[in-house]
Structures are given as structure tokens and as C-alpha cells.
C-alpha positions, 0 to 999 in steps of 0.5 A: 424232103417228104413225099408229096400230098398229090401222091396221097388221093392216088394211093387211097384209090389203090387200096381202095382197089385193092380192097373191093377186089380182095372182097369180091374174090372173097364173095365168089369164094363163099357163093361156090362153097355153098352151092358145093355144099347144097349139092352135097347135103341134099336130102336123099330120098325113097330106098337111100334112106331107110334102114335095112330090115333085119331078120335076126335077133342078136344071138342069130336065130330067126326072130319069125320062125 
């Protein structure tokens, strides 16, 4: 005897389901790592990002006497 035809709606319903929740887990997922990701790539700006000023040449002696 085989498995039923009634069956067959009932479990395309299921997977169906299951997938539309597999893929708004997955959703949520991408949206956290990118809001993590804006947080820490943001632009620095003022004194964070300029490079320190040096007051000696490469044999350490002053470059302004």
C-alpha cells in the first residue's frame, strides 16, 4: 500500500514552513552582522587618524636643529 495523496498538500505546507523560517532567521542574521559591521568601520575622526609627527630623521639626529 502507498502513502496517501491527502498527505501530500500537508507536507508541502510544512516545508514551505519550514523554509520561510530558515530564511528569516537567515535575514535577521545578515541585518545583525551588518549593523556589528557599520559600528565597527566607522569613520574616525579629528586626532584618531593623523599620523604622528616625527622629530627625527632615520639616523636620530633632529631634523630642525
Amino acid at each position: 500500500m502507498g502513502k496517501l495523496m491527502s498527505n501530500f498538500g500537508t507536507q508541502a505546507k510544512e516545508r514551505a514552513r519550514q523554509q520561510k523560517q530558515i530564511d528569516k532567521a537567515s535575514k535577521r542574521m545578515l541585518a545583525r552582522r551588518q549593523r556589528a559591521h557599520a559600528k565597527t568601520s566607522a569613520p574616525k575622526t579629528g586626532s584618531e587618524t593623523a599620523e604622528p609627527i616625527f622629530t627625527d630623521n632615520i639616523v636620530g639626529k633632529p631634523l630642525h636643529p
